[in-house]
C-alpha positions in Angstrom: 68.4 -42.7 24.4 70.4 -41.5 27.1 69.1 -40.0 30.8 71.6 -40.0 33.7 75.0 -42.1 32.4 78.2 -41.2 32.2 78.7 -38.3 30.7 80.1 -38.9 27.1 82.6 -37.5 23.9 80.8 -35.7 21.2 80.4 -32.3 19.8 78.7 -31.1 22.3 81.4 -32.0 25.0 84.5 -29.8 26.1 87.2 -30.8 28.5 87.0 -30.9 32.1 88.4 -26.8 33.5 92.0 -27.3 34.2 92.4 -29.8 32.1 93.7 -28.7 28.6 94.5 -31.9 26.8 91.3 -33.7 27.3 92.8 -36.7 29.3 91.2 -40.0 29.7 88.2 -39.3 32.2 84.8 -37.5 32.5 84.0 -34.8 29.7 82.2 -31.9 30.9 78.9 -31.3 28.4 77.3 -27.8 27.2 74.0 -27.6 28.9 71.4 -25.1 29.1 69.2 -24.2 32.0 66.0 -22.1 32.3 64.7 -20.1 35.4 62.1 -18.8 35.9 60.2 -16.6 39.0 57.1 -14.8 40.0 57.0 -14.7 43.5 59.1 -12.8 46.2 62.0 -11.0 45.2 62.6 -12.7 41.0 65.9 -10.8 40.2 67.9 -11.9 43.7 66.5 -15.2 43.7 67.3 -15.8 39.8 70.7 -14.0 40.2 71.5 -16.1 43.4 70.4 -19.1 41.6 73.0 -18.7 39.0 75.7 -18.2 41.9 74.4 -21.5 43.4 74.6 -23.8 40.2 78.3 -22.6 39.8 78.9 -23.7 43.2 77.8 -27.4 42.5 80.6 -30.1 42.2 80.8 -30.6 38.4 79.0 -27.4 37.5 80.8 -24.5 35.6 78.4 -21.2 34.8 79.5 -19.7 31.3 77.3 -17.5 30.7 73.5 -16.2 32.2 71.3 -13.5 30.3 70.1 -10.8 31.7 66.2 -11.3 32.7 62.9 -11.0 31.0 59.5 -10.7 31.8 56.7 -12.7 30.7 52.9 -13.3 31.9 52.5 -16.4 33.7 50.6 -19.7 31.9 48.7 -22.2 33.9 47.1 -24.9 33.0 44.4 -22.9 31.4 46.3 -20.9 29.7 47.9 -17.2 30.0 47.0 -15.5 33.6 47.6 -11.4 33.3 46.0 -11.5 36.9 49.3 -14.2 38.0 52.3 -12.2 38.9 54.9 -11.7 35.8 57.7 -14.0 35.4 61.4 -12.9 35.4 62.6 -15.5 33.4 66.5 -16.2 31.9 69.0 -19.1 30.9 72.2 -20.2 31.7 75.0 -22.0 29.9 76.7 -24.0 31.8 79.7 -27.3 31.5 79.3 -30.1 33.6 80.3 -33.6 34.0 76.9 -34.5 35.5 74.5 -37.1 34.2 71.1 -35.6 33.4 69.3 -37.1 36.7 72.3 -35.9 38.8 71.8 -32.3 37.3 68.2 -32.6 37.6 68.8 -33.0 40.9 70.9 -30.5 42.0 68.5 -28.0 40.5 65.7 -28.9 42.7 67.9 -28.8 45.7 68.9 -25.5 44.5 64.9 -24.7 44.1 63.7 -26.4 47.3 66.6 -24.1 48.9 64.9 -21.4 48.0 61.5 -21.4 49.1 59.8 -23.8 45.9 57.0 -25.5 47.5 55.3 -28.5 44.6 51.8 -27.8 45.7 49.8 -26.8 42.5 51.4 -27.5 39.0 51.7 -24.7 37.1 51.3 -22.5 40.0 53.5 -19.6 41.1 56.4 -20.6 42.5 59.6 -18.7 43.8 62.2 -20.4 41.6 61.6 -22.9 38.7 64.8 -24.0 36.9 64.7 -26.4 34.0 67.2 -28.5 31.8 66.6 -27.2 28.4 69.4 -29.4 26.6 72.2 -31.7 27.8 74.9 -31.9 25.5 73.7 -33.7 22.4 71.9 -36.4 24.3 68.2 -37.4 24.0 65.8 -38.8 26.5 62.2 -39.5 26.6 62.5 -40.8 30.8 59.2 -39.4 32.0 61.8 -37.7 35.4 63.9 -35.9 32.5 62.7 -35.6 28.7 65.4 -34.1 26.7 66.1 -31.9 24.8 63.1 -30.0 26.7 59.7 -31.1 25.0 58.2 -27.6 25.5 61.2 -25.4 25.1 60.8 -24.7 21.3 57.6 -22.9 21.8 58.7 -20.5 24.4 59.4 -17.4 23.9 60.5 -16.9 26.8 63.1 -19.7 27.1 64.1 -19.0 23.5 64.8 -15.0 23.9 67.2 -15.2 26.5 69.1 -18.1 25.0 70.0 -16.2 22.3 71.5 -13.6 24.1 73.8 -15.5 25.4 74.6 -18.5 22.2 73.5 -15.9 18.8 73.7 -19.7 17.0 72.1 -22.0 19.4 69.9 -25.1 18.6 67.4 -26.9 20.0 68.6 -30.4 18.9 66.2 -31.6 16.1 63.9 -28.9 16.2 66.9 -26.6 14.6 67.6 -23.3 15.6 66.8 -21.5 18.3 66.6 -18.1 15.9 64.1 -19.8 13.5 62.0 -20.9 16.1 61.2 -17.8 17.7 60.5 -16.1 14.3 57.9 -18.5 14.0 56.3 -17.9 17.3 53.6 -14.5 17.8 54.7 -13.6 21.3 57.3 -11.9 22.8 58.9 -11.3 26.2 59.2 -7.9 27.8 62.5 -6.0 28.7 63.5 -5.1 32.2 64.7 -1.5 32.6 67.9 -1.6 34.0 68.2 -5.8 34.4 72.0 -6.8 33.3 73.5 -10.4 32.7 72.8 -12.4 35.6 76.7 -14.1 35.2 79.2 -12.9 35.8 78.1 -11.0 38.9 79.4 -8.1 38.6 77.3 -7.3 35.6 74.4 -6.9 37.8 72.9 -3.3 37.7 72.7 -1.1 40.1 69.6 0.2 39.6 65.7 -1.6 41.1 64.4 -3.6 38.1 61.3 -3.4 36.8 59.2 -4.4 33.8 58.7 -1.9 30.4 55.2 -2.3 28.7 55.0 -4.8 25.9 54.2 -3.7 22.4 51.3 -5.3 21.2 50.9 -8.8 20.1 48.6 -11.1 18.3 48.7 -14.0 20.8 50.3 -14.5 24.2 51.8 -18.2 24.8 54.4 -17.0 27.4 54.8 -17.8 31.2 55.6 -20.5 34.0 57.5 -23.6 33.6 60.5 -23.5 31.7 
């Protein structure tokens, strides 16, 4: 099992940007984040989220969807009276261990107004490593791939708009897993990619009715 070593060869690693031969040396890994808001102002703080994690030594964004909506879940379950989650993932290279990453996420969180009061609660900015390269971890501070992420719509939805043929390690992939789920996330009216930046729209976002479903298992925590 790995958690936060060095970061290792494999198929899901790519060379370090700028370097084109893969020289001896750290390999930057394909990783996949999830954030999530339902508090304050969800599009700028997911959109400025994403600019943070590119600024982080040994952090390169690829790619961000553009943002959903989703009802919140607390520990008893969906909330319709919570505030809606934006929610979204980014792909993103780095050379950091899984702890390190883990890290600099909640920096990047407690930056931005997340307070750890209630779990489950609302919460301004939640951001979550879904999968780290090809490595697997059951540390209680970083389980990985994400033990949770395979029933969330709302984690699932936006990965695929930005990796079509993504998987979720052993659970396979991400398209057969959200076939087999009965929710589904809500559009946002004029919400574009959140990377690169200047895909952002123009135009206030908000959220378009959901079609009926026959179960809601949506919401918080990535």
């Amino acid at each position: 099992m790995s958690t936060a070593g060095p970061a290792r060869s494999g198929p899901g690693s790519v060379p370090v940007p700028g370097s084109p031969t893969a020289p001896p040396g750290p390999l930057a890994r394909r990783a996949v984040i999830a954030l999530g808001s339902n508090l304050g102002d969800r599009d700028g703080l997911l959109r400025d989220a994403v600019a943070a994690l590119d600024a982080v030594d040994g952090v390169h964004v690829v790619a961000a969807s553009a943002p959903v909506s989703s009802v919140a879940v607390t520990l008893d379950g969906p909330d319709e009276s919570k505030p809606d989650y934006l929610n979204a993932v980014a792909l993103v290279d780095t050379t950091l261990g899984g702890l390190d990453l883990l890290a600099a996420l909640q920096s990047i969180e407690s930056d931005r107004g997340r307070v750890r009061t209630e779990r489950w609660g609302d919460r301004t900015l939640d951001l979550d490593v879904v999968v780290l390269g090809d490595d697997e971890s059951d540390d209680p501070r970083l389980t990985l791939p994400h033990p949770r992420a395979a029933g969330r719509a709302f984690v699932l939805e936006p990965w695929l708009q930005v990796e079509p043929e993504a998987r979720l390690g052993r659970a396979g992939r991400v398209a057969d897993l959200l076939a087999a789920l009965p929710d589904r996330t809500r559009p946002v009216a004029g919400a574009g990619a959140l990377w690169p930046p200047a895909e952002r729209a123009p135009t206030a976002v908000r959220s378009e009715p959901a079609a009926p479903a026959p179960d809601h298992t949506p919401g918080a925590d990535a």
